[in-house]
KOLZATOR-601324 format. One record per residue: residue number from 1; x, y, z of N, C-alpha, C in turn. Coordinates in steps of 0.1 Angstrom, whole numbers. Layout:
R num  n_c1  n_c2  n_c3 ca_c1 ca_c2 ca_c3  c_c1  c_c2  c_c3
R NUM     X     Y     Z     X     Y     Z     X     Y     Z
...
END
This chain:
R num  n_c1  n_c2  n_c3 ca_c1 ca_c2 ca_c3  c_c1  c_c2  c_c3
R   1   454   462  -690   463   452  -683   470   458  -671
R   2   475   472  -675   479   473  -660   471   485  -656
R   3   474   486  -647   466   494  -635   470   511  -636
R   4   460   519  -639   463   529  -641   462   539  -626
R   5   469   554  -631   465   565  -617   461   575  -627
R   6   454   583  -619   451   597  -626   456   603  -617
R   7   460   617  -623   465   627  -615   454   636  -615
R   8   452   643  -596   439   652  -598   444   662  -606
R   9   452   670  -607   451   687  -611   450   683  -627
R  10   451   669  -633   449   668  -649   446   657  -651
R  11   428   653  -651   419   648  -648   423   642  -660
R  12   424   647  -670   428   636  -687   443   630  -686
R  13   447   631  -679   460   622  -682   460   615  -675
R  14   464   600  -679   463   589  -670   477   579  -673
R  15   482   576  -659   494   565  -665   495   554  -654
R  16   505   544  -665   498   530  -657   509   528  -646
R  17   509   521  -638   519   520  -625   529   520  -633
R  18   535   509  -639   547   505  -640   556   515  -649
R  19   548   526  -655   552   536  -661   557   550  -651
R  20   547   549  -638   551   556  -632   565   553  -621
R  21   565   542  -615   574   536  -610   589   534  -617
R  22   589   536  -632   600   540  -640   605   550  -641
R  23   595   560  -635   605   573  -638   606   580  -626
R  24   600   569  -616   610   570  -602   622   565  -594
R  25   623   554  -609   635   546  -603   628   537  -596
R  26   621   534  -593   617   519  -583   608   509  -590
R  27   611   498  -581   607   485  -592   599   480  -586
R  28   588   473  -597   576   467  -600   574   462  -583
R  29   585   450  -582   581   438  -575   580   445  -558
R  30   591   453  -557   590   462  -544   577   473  -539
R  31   573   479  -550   559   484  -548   549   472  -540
R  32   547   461  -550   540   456  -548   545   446  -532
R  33   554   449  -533   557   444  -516   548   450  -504
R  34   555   464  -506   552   473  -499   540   474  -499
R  35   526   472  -510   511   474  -507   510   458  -497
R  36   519   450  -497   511   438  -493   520   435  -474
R  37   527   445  -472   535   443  -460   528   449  -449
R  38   528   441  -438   516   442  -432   530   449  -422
R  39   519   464  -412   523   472  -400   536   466  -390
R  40   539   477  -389   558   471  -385   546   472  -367
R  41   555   464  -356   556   465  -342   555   482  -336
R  42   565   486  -342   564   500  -339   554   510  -343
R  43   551   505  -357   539   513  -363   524   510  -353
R  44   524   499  -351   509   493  -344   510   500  -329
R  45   522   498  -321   523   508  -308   522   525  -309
R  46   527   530  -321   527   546  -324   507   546  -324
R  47   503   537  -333   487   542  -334   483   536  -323
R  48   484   531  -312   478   524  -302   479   536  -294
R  49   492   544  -290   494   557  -282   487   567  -289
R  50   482   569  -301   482   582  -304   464   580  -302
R  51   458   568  -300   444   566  -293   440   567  -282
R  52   456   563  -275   453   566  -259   452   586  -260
R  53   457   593  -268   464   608  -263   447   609  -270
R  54   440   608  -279   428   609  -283   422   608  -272
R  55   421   599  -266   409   593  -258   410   601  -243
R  56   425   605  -233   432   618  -230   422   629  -233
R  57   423   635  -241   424   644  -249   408   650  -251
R  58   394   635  -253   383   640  -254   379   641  -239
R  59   384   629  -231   381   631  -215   380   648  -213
R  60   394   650  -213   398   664  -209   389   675  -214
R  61   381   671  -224   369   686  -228   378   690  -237
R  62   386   689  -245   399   693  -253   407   701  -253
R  63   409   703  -237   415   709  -228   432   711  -227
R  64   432   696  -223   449   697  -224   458   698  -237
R  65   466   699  -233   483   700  -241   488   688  -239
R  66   501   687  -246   508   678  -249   513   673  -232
R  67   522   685  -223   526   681  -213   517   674  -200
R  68   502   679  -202   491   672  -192   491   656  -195
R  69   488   657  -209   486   643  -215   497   633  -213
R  70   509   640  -214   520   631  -212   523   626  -200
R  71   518   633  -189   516   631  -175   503   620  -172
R  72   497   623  -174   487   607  -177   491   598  -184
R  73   494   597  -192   498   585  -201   508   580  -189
R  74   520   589  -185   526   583  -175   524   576  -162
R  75   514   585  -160   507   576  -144   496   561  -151
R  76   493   555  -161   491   548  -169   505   539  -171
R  77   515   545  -172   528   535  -169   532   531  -187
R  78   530   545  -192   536   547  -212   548   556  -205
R  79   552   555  -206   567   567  -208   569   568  -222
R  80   567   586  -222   569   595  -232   570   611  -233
R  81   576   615  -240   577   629  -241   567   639  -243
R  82   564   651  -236   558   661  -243   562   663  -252
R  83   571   662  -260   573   666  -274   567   658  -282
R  84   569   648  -280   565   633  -289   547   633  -288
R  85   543   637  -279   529   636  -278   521   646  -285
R  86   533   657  -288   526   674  -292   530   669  -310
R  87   536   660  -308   539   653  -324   524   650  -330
R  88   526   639  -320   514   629  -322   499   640  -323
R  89   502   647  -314   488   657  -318   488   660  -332
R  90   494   667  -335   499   678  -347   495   667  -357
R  91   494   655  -359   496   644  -370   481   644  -366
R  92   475   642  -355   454   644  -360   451   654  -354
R  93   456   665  -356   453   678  -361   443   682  -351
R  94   448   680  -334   441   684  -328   450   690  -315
R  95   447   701  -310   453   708  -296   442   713  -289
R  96   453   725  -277   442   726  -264   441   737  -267
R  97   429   739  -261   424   751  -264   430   771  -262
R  98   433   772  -269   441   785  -269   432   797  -264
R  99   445   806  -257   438   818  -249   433   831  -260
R 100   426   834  -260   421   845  -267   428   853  -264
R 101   427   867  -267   428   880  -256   415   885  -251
R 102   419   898  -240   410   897  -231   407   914  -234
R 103   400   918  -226   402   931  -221   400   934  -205
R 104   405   944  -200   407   952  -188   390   955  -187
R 105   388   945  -170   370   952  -169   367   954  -152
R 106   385   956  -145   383   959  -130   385   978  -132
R 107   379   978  -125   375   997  -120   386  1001  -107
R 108   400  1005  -112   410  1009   -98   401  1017   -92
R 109   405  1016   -76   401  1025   -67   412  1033   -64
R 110   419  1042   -70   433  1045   -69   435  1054   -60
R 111   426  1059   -54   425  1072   -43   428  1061   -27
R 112   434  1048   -26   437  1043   -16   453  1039   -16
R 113   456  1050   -11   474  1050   -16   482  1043    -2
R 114   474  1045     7   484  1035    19   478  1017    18
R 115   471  1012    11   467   997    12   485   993     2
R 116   487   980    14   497   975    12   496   958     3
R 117   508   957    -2   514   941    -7   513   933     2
R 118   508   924    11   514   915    21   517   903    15
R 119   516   905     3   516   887    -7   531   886   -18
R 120   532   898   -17   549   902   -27   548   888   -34
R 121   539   881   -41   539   875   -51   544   862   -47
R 122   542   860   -33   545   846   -28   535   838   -29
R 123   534   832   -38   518   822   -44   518   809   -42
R 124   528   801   -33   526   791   -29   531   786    -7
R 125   520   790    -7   523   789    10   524   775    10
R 126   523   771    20   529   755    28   521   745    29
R 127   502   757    34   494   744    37   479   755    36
R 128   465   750    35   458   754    33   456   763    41
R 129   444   774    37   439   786    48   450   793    54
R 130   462   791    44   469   801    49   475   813    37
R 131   467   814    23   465   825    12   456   823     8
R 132   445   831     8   433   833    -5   434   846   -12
R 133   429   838   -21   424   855   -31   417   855   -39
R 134   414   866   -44   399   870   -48   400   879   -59
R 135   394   877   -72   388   887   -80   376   888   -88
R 136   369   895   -93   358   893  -107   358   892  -117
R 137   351   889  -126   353   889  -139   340   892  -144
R 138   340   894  -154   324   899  -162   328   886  -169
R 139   314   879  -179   311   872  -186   299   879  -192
R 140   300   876  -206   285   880  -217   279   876  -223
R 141   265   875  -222   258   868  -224   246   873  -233
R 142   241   865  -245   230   870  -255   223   879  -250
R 143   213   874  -240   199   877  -234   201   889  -221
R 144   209   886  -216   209   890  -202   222   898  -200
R 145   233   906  -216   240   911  -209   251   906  -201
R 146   257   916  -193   273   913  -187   262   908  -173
R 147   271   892  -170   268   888  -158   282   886  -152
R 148   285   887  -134   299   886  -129   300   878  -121
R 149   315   872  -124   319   860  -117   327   866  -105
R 150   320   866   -95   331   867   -82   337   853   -78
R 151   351   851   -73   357   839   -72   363   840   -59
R 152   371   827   -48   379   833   -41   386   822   -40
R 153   399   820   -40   408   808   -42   415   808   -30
R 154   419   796   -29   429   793   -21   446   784   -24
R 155   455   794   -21   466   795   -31   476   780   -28
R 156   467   776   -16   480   767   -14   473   750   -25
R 157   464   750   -28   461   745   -38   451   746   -53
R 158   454   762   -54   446   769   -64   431   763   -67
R 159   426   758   -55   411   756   -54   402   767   -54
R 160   391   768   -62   382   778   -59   374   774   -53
R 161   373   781   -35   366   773   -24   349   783   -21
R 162   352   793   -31   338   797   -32   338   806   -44
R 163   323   808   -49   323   814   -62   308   822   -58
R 164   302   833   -67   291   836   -70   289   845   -80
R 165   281   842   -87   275   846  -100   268   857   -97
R 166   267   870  -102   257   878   -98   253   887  -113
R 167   240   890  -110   236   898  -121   240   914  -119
R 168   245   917  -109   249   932  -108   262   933  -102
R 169   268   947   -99   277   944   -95   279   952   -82
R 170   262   951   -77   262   953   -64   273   952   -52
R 171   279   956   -46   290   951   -34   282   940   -25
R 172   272   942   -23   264   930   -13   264   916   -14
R 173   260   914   -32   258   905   -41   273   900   -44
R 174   279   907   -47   295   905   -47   304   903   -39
R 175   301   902   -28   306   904   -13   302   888    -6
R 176   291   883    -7   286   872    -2   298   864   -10
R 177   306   863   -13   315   854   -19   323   849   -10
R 178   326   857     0   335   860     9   329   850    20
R 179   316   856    22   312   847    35   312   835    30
R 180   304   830    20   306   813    19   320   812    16
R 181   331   818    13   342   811    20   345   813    32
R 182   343   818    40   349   818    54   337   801    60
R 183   324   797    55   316   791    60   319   776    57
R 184   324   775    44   330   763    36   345   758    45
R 185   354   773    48   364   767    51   364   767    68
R 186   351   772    74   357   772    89   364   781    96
R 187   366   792    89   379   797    94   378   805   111
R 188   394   802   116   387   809   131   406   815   136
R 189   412   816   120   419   817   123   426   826   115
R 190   437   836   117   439   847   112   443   843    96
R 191   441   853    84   451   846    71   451   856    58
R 192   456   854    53   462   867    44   451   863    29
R 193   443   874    27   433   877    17   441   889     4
R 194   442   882    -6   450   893   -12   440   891   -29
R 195   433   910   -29   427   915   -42   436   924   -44
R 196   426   930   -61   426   940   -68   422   954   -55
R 197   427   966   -61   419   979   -55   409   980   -56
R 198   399   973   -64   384   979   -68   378   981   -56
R 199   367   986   -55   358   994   -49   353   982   -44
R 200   352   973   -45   344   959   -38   353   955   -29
R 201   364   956   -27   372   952   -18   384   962    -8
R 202   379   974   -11   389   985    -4   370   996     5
R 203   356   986     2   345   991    12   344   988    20
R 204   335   993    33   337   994    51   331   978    51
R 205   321   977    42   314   956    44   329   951    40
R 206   336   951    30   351   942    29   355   942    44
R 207   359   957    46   369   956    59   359   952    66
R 208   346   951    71   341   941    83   341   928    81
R 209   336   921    69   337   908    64   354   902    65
R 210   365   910    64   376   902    66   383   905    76
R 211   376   912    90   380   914   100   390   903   104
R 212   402   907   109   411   894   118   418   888   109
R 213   416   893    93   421   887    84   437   896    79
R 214   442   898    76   455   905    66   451   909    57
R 215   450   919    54   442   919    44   454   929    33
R 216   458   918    15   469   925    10   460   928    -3
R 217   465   935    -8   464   940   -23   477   947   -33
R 218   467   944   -47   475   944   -58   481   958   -62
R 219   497   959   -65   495   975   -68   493   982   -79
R 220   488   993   -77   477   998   -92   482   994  -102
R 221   478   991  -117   483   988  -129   488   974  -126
R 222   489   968  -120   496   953  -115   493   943  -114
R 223   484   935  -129   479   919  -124   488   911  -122
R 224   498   911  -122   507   896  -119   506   896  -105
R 225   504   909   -97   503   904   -79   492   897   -74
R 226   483   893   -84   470   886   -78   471   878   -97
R 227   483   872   -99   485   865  -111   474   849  -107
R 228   474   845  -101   466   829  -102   452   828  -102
R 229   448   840   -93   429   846   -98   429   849  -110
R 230   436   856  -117   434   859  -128   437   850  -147
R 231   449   846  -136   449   829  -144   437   821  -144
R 232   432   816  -137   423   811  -135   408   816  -141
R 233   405   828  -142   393   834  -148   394   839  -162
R 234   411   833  -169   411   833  -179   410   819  -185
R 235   412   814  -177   413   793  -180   396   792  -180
R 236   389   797  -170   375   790  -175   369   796  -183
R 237   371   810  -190   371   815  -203   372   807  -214
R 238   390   804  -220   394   795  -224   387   778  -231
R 239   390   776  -216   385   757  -217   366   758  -215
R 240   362   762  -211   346   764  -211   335   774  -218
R 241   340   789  -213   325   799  -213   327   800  -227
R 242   338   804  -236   343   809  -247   343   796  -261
R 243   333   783  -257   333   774  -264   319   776  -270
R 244   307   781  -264   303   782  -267   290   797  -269
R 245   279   801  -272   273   812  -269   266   809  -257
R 246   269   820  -247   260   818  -231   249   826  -237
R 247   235   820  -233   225   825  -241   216   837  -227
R 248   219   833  -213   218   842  -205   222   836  -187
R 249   219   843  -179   219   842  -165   225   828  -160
R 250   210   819  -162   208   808  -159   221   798  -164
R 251   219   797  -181   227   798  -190   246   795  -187
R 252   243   806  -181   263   807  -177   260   806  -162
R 253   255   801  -153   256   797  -140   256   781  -142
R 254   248   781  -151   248   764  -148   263   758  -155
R 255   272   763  -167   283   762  -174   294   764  -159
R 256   289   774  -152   306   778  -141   304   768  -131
R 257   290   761  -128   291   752  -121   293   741  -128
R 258   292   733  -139   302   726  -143   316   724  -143
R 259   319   735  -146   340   739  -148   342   735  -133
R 260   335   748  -125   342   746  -110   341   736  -101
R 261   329   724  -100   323   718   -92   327   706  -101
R 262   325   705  -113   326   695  -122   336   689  -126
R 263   344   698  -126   365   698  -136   368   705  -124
R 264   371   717  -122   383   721  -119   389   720  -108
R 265   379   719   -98   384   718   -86   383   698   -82
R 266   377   692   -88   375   676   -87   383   669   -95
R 267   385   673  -112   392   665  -117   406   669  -127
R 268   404   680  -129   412   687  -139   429   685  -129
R 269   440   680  -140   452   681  -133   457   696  -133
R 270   470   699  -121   474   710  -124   490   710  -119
R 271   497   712  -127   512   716  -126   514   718  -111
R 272   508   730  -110   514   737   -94   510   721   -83
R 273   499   714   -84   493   703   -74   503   689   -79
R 274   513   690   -87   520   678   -88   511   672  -100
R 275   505   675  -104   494   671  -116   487   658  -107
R 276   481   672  -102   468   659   -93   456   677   -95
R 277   442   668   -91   435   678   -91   435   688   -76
R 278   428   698   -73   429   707   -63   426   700   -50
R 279   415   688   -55   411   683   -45   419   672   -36
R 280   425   664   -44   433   656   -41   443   661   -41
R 281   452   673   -41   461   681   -35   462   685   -20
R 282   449   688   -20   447   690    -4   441   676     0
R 283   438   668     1   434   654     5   443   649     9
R 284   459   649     3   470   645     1   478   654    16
R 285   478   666    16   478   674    25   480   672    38
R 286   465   665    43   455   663    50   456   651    57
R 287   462   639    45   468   627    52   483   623    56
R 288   487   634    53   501   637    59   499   640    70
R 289   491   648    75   489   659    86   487   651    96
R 290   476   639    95   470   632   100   486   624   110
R 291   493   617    97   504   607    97   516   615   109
R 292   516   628   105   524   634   118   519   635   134
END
């Protein structure tokens, strides 16, 4: 007659509602309210946002955090908290993708003791082509071993305006980086390039390839003075390489041209750009420029 529960951890004992509802103090008719009361206003809006932060959330590659998400939802015209949304995560048990650790895989050139700072860690100039910077990274791969990401950014909207993949760590191979950014961006005009010491960037091809340029660097033991290259070559680590096994060459070139061509510089938001992507940072820029 009445309706029984079992309890899992004691599969033989069984008791019927109204028995259990007795020795919680609550009554018959209010249970059975409660199974038949249909979703409050507020409950139906809480799962309607926590679909939008889902749907957010798969776009992004499962990338973002609470604070990115909550920035969309808002340009969408929800007003809400990062906190509330890192709630709402935590409740379907899902977040952004967390940084590993890394290891140290630049080679100091330390025997260059007068190359100077010209960047003292000013990482946001005014307007484009007027800071880039540059570093490498190794990536590893099943088949093929350590392959390296040469990068070169541009600080005034953390765009990566040229990249190259190389299988060695040739200076030549690693060096062409440089020229397709000067070819992409045009340049014909003087501007501050700021690396690491390594040997790829303190050689007589550096100093002829950034001729007319400023040329600053990081001081020894010192990643935070070329901190946004290095941010960045731990973000596509992170949100891309490190999701799955790069099986070789081909492999992880075709993965960096997704992140960089695909997301990062076309759609991915970013703090520093007002949470717009790199591209529409400088677009935005550009039509100012125009307007003056």
């Amino acid at each position: 007659m009445y309706e029984l529960v079992t309890l899992e951890h004691n599969a033989g004992v069984r008791f019927s509602v109204s028995r259990v509802l007795h020795l919680l103090k609550l009554s018959t008719s209010g249970y059975y309210d409660f199974l038949k009361r249909e979703p409050s206003q507020q409950a139906l809006h809480k799962e309607e946002v926590k679909k939008q932060i889902k749907d957010i959330y798969e776009e992004s590659h499962q990338n973002y955090g609470a604070p990115k998400i909550a920035k969309v939802l808002e340009k969408q015209g929800i007003v809400i908290s990062p906190r509330t949304v890192g709630l709402y995560m935590r409740e379907m048990d899902i977040q952004a993708q967390w940084v590993k650790k890394g290891v140290k895989t630049t080679v100091d050139s330390c025997f260059h003791t007068e190359l100077k700072n010209e960047l003292q860690r000013q990482f946001s100039p005014e307007k484009p082509n007027a800071v880039w910077c540059s570093d490498i990274t190794y990536i590893r791969t099943r088949l093929s071993g350590f392959v390296y990401l040469t990068c070169v950014m541009d600080l005034y909207s953390r765009k990566i305006i040229a990249w190259k993949l190389s299988k060695t760590l040739e200076v030549t191979e690693v060096l062409e980086c440089i020229e397709m950014a000067k070819t992409v961006r045009h340049i014909d005009q003087p501007l501050i390039i700021h690396t690491d010491r390594g040997i790829h960037y303190t050689c007589e091809l550096y100093q002829q390839m950034t001729r007319g340029m400023k040329r600053s660097y990081s001081q020894k033991g010192t990643p935070y003075d070329n901190a946004c290259i290095e941010s960045f070559h731990s973000l596509i680590k992170r949100e891309w390489l490190g999701r799955c096994e790069i099986q070789n060459y081909r492999h992880a070139s075709r993965l960096v041209w997704e992140y960089i061509e695909g997301w990062y510089n076309t759609i991915r938001i970013h703090s520093h750009c007002e949470y717009q992507s790199p591209n529409d940072y400088e677009m935005e820029w550009h039509k100012q420029e125009r307007k003056k």
